[in-house]
C-alpha positions in Angstrom: -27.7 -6.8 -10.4 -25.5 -10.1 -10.1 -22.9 -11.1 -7.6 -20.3 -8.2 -9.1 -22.9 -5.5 -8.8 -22.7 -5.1 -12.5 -25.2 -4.7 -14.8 -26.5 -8.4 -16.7 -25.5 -8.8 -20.4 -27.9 -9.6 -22.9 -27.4 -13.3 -22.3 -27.8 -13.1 -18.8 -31.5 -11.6 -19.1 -31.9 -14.1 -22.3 -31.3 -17.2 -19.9 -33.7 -15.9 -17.4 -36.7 -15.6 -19.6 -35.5 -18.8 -21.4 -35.8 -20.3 -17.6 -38.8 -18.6 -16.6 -40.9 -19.8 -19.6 -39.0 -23.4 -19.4 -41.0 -23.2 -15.9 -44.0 -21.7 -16.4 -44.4 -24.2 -19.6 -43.5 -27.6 -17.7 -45.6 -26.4 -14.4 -48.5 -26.1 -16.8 -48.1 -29.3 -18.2 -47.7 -31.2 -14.9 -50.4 -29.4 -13.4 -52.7 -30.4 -16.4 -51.2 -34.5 -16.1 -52.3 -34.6 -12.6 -55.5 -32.6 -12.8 -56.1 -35.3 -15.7 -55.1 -38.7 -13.2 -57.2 -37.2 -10.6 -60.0 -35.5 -11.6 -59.9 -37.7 -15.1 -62.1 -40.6 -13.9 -64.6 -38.3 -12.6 -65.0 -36.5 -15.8 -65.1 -39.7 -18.3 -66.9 -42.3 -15.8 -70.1 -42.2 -13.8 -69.0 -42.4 -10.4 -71.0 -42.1 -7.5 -72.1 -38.4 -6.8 -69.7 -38.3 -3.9 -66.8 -39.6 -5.2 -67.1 -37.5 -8.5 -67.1 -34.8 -5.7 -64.2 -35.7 -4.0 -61.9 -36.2 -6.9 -62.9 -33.2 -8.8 -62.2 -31.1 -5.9 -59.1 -32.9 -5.0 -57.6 -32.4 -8.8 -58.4 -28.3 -8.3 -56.9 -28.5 -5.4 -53.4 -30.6 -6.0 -53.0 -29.0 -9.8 -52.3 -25.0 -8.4 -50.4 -26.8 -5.7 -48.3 -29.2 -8.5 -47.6 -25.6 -10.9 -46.3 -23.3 -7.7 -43.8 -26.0 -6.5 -42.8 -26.6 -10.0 -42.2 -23.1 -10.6 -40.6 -22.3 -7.9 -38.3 -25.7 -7.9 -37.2 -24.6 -11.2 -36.5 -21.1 -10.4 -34.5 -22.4 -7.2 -32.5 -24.6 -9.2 -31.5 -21.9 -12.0 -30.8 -19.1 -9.5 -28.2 -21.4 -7.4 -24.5 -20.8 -8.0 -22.8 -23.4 -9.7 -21.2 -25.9 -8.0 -17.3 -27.0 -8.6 -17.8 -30.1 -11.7 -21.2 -29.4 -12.3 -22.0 -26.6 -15.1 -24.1 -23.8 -14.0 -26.3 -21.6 -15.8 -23.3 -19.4 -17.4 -22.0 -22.4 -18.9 
């Protein structure tokens, strides 16, 4: 339902999933950039045991944390109302 209690039009929807793969899409890819930075030496060098450790461990753990806070940044960002001079998604 939006702000009028109406029903969404076609577009509306339409600009949702536009938004919602626009996210998912550009968490993946930012996920996979910093899995890459952190966990990349690791995977190409030979590190010391440890340290191969540490960073691979640290890359699984940063990447999920990277794609959720993507997504939801994006999400936030499209679902806020428009404010007055800046376009908003209905524009």
């Amino acid at each position: 339902m939006d702000v009028h209690g109406g029903r969404r039009s076609q577009a509306e929807r339409d600009a949702m999933t536009v938004e919602i793969g626009y996210a998912l899409v550009s968490a993946a890819f930012a996920a996979a950039v910093l899995f890459g930075a952190v966990a990349g030496p690791a995977l190409l060098f030979d590190l010391p045991d440890p340290l191969s450790t540490v960073l691979l461990r640290l890359g699984l753990v940063v990447a999920p944390l990277v794609f959720a806070a993507r997504v939801v940044s994006v999400l936030l960002r499209f679902h806020r109302p428009a404010q007055p001079g800046r376009p908003g998604p209905d524009s």
